[in-house]
C-alpha positions as CSV (number, residue, x, y, z in Angstrom):
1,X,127.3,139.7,62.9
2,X,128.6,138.0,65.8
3,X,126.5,137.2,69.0
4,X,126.4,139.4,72.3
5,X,126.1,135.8,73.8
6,X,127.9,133.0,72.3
7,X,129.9,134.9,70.0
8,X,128.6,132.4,67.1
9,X,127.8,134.3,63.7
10,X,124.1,135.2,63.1
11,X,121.9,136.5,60.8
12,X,121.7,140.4,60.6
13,X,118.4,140.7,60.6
14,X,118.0,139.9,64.5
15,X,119.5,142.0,66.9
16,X,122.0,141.5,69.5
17,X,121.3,137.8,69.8
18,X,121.3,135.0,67.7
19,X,117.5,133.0,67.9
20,X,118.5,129.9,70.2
21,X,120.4,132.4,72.6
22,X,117.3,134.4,72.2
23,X,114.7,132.0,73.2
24,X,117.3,130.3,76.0
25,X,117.0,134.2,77.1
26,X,113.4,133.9,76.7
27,X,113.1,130.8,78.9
28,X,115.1,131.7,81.5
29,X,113.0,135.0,82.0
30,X,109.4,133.3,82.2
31,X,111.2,130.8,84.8
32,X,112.3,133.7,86.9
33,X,108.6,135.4,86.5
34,X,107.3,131.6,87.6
35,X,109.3,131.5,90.7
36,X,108.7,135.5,91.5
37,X,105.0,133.9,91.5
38,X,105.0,131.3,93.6
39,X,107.4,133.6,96.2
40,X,104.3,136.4,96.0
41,X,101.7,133.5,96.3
42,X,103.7,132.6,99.8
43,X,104.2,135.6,101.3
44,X,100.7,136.2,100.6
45,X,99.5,132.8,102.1
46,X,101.9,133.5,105.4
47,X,100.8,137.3,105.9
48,X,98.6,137.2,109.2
49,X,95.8,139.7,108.8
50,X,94.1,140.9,112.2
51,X,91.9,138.6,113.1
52,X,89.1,138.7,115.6
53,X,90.4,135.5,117.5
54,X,91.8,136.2,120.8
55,X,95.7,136.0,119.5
56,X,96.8,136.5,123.6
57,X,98.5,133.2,124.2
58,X,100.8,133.1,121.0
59,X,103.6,132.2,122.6
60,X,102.3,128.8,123.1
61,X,99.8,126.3,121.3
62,X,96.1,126.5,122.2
63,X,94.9,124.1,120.3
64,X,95.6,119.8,119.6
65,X,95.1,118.3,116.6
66,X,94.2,114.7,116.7
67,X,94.6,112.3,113.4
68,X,91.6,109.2,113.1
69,X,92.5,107.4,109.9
70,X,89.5,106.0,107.9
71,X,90.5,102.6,109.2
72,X,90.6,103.3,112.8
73,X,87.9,101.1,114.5
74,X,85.3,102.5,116.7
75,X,84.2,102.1,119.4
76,X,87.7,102.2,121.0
77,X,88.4,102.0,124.8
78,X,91.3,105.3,124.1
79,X,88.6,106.9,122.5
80,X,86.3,109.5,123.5
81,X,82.3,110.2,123.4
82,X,81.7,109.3,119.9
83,X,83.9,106.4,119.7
84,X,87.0,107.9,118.3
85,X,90.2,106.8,118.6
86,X,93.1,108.6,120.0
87,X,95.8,106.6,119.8
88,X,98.5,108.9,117.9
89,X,100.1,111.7,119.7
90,X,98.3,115.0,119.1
91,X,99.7,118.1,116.6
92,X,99.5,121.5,118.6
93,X,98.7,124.8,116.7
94,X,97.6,127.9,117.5
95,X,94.2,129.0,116.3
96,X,95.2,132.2,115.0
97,X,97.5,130.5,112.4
98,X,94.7,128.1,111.6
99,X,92.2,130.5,111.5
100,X,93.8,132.7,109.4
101,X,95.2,130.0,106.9
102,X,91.4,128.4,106.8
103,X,87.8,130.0,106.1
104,X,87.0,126.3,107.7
105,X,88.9,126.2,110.6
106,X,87.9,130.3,111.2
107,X,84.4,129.3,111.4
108,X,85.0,126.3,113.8
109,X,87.1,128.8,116.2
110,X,85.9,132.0,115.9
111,X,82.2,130.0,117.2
112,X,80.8,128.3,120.2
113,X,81.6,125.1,118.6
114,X,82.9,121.7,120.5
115,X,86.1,122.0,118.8
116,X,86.3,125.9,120.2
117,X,85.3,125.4,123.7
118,X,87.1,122.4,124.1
119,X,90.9,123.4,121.9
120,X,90.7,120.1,120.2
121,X,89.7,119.3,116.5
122,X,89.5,115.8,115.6
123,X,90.9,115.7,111.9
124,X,88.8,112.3,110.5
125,X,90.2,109.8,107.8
126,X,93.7,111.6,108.1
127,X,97.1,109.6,109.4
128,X,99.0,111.3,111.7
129,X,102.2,112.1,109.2
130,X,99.8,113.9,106.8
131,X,98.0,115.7,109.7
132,X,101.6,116.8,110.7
133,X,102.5,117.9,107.3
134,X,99.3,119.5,107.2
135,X,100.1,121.8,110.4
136,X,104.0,122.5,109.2
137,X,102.3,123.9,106.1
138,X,100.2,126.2,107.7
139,X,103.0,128.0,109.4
140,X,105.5,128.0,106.7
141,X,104.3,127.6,103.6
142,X,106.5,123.7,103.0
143,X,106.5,120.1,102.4
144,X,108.6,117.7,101.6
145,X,106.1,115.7,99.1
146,X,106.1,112.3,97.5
147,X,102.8,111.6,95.2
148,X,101.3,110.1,98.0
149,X,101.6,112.8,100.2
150,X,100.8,115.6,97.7
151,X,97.5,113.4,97.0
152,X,96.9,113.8,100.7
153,X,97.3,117.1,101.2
154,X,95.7,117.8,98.5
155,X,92.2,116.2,99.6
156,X,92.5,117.8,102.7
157,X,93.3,121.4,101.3
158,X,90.1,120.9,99.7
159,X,88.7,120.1,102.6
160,X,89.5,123.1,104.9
161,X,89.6,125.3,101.5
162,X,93.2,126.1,102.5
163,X,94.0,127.1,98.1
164,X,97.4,127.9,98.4
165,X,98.4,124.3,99.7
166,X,95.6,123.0,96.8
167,X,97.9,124.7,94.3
168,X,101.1,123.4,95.7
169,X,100.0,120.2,95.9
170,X,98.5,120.2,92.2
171,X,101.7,121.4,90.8
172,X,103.8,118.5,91.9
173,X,101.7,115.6,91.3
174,X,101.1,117.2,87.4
175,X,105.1,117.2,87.1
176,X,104.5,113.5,88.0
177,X,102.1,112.9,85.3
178,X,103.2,110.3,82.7
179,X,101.6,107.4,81.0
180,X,101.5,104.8,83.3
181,X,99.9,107.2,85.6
182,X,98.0,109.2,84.2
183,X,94.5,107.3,84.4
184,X,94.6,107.4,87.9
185,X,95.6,110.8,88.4
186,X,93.3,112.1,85.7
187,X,90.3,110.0,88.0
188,X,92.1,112.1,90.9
189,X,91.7,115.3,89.5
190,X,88.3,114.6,88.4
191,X,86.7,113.9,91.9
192,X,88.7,117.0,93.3
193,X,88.4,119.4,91.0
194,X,92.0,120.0,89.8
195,X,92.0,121.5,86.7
196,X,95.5,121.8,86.1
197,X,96.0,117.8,86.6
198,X,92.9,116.8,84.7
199,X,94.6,118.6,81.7
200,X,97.8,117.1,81.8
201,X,96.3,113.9,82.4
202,X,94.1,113.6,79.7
203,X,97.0,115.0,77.1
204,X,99.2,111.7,78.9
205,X,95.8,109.7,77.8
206,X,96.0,110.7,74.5
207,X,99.3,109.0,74.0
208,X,98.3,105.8,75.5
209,X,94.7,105.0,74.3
210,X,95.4,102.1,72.2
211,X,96.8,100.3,75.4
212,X,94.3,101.7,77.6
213,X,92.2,99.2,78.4
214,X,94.6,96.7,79.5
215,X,95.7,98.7,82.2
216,X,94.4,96.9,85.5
217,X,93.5,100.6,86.5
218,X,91.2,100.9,83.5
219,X,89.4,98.4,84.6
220,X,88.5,99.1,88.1
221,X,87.3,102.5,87.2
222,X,84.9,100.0,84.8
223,X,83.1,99.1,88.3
224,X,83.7,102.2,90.0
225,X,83.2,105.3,87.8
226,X,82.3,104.5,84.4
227,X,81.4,108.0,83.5
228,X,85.0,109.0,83.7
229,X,85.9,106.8,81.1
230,X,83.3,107.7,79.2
231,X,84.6,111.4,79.6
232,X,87.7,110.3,78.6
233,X,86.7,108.7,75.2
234,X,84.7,111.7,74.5
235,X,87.6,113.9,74.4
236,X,89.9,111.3,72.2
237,X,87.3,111.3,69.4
238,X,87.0,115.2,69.5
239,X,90.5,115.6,69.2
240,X,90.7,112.9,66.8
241,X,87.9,114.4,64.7
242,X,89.5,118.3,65.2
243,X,93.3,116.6,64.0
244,X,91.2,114.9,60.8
245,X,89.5,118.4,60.2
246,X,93.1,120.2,60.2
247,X,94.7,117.5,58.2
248,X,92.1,118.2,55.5
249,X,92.0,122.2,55.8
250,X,95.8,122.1,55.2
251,X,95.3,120.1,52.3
252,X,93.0,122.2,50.7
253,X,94.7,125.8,51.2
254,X,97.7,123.8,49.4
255,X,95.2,122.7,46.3
């Protein structure tokens, strides 16, 4: 029989298609159900419910966002009460987009916090390009991402709890994941909870453990987290013991 597809000669015994047209089919349909997904996931993340915050003065921004990088020096003269420094240009937003986008940033407006009273929230150890990203995020559901910035984001999702952008983030730094890289992202995913990452990671480990510990990132996770390697090792010789038990179940059933 010929196929419906590719007009190549086939097998009777399968219907309408021969296999590889089959499983290209098959492919192409669970990459369509990914990206109908990630669409739902969006449109979910962007629908405003009705919130309690006073949503009046949408038409303009009622609140600035100010970035203070971890290395910003305090006290500063451009500063404020606690020593702060102000220096970059602040990223307007409207609380009800916040709000609605953040359990975090709810409970900080909808409040008689400082940040509340005052319409300014002073994002700490953030720089000013990820705090903008951040914002543009919020209102459309985007960003343009490098492994840096997706690392970023990423922390700071976690920090305001804001999952979708988690998610995003997680996604493309584990399409990143390869040998060279995967230490460091596995140690990423570890301290932030990414499950998806840490997976991927440690499968990228797997390949690599004979030259692990000459990697300069091995290393300084010797002096800084030692338990993670620890982790690490404790997974190899799992797998390694569960690929030896295989290897000799196989060989009996063929006794």
């Amino acid at each position: 029989m010929y196929c419906q597809s590719c007009k190549n000669v086939y097998d009777e015994e399968d219907a309408g298609t021969c296999k590889e047209c089959y499983e290209e089919a098959s492919e192409t349909e669970e990459e369509l159900k990914r990206e109908i997904d990630d669409l739902r996931s969006r449109l979910l993340f962007l629908r405003l419910p009705s919130p309690t915050l006073d949503a009046s003065a949408a038409g303009h921004s009622d609140l600035l966002l100010h970035a203070i990088p971890a290395s910003s020096p305090s006290p500063s003269p451009s500063g404020d009460a606690d020593g702060a420094r102000l220096d970059t240009p602040a990223v307007p937003a409207h609380r009800v987009i916040l709000a609605s986008r953040s359990p975090v940033f709810r409970a900080m407006l909808d409040s008689e916090m400082e940040e509340s009273r005052s319409g300014v929230i002073k994002m700490y150890d953030v720089s000013y390009d990820v705090l903008r990203a951040f914002v543009h995020y919020m209102y459309t559901g985007e960003a343009l991402l490098d492994e840096q910035m997706a690392c970023d984001l990423l922390v700071l999702a976690e920090k305001y709890e804001v999952k979708h952008l988690k998610t995003y983030c997680e996604k493309f730094i584990t399409s990143k994941v390869n040998n060279d890289n995967a230490i460091v992202h596995y140690a990423f995913a570890h301290r932030h909870g990414a499950k998806q990452l840490l997976e991927a990671s440690m499968s990228a480990l797997m390949d690599s453990m004979p030259t692990l510990a000459e990697r300069e990132e091995y290393k300084e996770l010797v002096e800084r987290d030692p338990r993670i390697l620890v982790e690490i090792y404790e997974t190899y010789v799992s797998r390694q013991d569960n690929t030896a038990a295989e290897r000799d179940s196989d060989c009996c059933c063929r006794k």
